[in-house]
Phi, psi and omega in degrees: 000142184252109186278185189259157170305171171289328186289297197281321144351311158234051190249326183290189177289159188277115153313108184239118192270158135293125148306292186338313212238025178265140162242117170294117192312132179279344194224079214264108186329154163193157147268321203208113191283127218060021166227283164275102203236139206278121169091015192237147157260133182228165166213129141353113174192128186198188179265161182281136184112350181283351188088044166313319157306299188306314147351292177297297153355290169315280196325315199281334182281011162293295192267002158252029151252347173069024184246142200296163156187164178051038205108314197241126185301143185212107157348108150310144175224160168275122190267110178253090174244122185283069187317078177276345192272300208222003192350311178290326172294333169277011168256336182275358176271346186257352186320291211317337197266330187227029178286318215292107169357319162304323195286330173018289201274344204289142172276107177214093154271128183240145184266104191293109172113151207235140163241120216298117155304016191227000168282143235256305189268039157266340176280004208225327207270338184310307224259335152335291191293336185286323172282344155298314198279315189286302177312309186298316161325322198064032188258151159273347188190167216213175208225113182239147188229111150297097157231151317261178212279325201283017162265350181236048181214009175090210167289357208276167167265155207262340171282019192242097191302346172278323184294302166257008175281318164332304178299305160319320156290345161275293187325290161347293162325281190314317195283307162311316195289310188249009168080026187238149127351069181259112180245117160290133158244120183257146181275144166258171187303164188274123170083356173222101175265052208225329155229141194296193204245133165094193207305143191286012163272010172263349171257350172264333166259005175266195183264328173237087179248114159265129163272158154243137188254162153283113169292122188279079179224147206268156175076220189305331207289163191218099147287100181245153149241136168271107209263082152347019206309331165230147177203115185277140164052027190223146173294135191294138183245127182293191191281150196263132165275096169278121167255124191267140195200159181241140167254144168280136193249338182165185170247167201249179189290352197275350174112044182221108174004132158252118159252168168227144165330104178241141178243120183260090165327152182221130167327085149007277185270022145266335163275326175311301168305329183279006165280351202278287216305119202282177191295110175244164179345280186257141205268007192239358178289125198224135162339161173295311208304333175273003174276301200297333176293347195267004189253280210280017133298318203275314167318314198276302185317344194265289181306319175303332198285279174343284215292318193270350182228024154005121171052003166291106161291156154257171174272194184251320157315318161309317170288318181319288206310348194255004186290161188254189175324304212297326151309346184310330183307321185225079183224133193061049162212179200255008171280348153322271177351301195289310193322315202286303190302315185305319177302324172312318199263350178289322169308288158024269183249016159254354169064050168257289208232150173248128155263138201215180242284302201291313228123199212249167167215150160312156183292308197289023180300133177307293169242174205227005212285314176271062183283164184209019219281142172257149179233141177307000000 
């Protein structure tokens, strides 16, 4: 089917309802549900060093995996990200998310190189490749990322309400036209991190505009928030809690660590407490309630490990890797490690999991034939 220009669009006859006969979806499409909506434009936005990319990165290998964080449900998506700044650095900030084999196939394409938005035919050509892509996939709708914006406007000035009222309205097009998600990540003004930088159209037109903030909290850790400050048509959301943290990927020949940049999501009303909370010796110390979600995660990754490798041990870094959200707190740190064993070893001795020479299995395994099981 052949679509219309952004000009041309509104040339044709007006769509028109009856109110009388409106019902409001009970079930409103979304990729990141009350935040990111398939035909909206949204944006990013913070000062350098807070981690905008690694954040986005982050989000977007969330949703072409169809996996929740911080809270929030979140649609498999197709992922289009228009790296114009950094392409290598934004595939080593989606690495943490997407080394595991499994993720191979997942749709997160990332686009080396910028497409100027203020050219007339880039919203048609965008949008070509974004409806190829939602086909090979079989997806309805998509996650498209701009970082950053002022690499995808040409010549223009960002300070210019004609100017960017454009971008936004091409953006608009791509987000409607192809069922997606469009999100900018933008620098906020300079001495003021309270609005993004350059024409107030960009907070009087996208739909959804987040800051990122510094979070107050002691000691090592680099704790940002994602501040929701506008959200069309959505329940209002509190701050999203990022933890910036680097993995190690391996040494390099001279013998010297190699990491990549990770935005580690964090439970919301679990980052809360711990601000609450006073300080204690050891800082790795976790509520009871939260010990017990973490024995029946660890519960659950064993039996699902069972359905698909009958009678296979894992290792305990195999198990890591498959922890949900409860674990997000201390995921890239070497307190994952401790967190995975206790549960493990609490599985244990509930006659959940068995260890053996490889690492731990479900108890419920089909087979026993090779056992190999350690007794204490």
């Amino acid at each position: 089917m052949k679509t219309m220009s952004p000009n041309s669009q509104y040339s044709s006859a007006p769509a028109v309802t009856k109110a009388g006969e409106f019902r409001p979806k009970l079930n409103a499409p979304f990729v990141v549900k009350n935040l990111f909506k398939p035909g909206e434009v949204s944006m990013i936005a913070g000062a350098p060093g807070l981690g905008k990319s690694t954040i986005s990165a982050a989000i977007a290998a969330h949703a072409a995996q169809g996996r929740d964080f911080g809270g929030l449900s979140v649609r498999k998506t197709v992922v289009i990200y228009y790296a114009a700044e950094d392409s290598y650095g934004v595939l080593c900030r989606a690495h943490p998310y997407m080394r595991d084999p499994a993720c191979a196939n997942a749709p997160f394409y990332v686009v080396h190189g910028a497409p100027n938005l203020m050219d007339a035919e880039t919203p048609e050509k965008v949008a070509r490749f974004i409806n190829a892509k939602k086909a090979e996939y079989g997806c309805e709708q998509a996650l498209v990322i701009f970082d950053t914006l002022n690499r995808c406007i040409g010549e223009a000035d960002e300070n210019s309400s004609s100017a960017m009222g454009t971008v936004v309205g091409n953006a608009t097009y791509i987000a409607q036209i192809t069922h997606s998600s469009v999100v900018f990540v933008h620098h906020v003004g300079n001495g003021n991190p309270d609005r993004p930088r350059g024409s107030s159209a960009f907070h009087g037109n996208v739909d959804c505009l987040c800051l990122i903030s510094k979070a107050s909290v002691s000691g090592s850790e680099k704790v940002v928030l994602l501040n929701a400050i506008k959200q069309k048509n959505a329940q209002e959301l509190g701050s999203l809690p990022f933890k910036l943290a680097a993995l190690n990927i391996g040494v390099d020949r001279e013998g010297c660590e190699v990491t990549v940049p990770m935005a580690i999501p964090m439970e919301p009303k679990a980052f809360a407490k711990a601000l609450t909370r006073t300080k204690v010796a050891n800082d790795n110390k976790q509520p009871s309630q939260d010990t017990i979600e973490r024995v029946a995660d660890i519960e659950r990754v064993l039996i699902e490990l069972a359905k698909t490798d009958p009678g296979c041990y894992f290792s305990q870094s195999e198990i890591a890797e498959r922890s949900g959200s409860i674990f997000n707190s201390v995921r890239g740190s070497d307190s994952l490690r401790v967190a995975v064993r206790r549960a493990l070893v609490a599985l244990e001795k509930a006659g959940k999991a068995e260890r053996g020479t490889k690492g731990y299995r479900s108890s419920l395994s089909p087979s026993n034939a090779n056992d190999d099981v350690l007794s204490d």
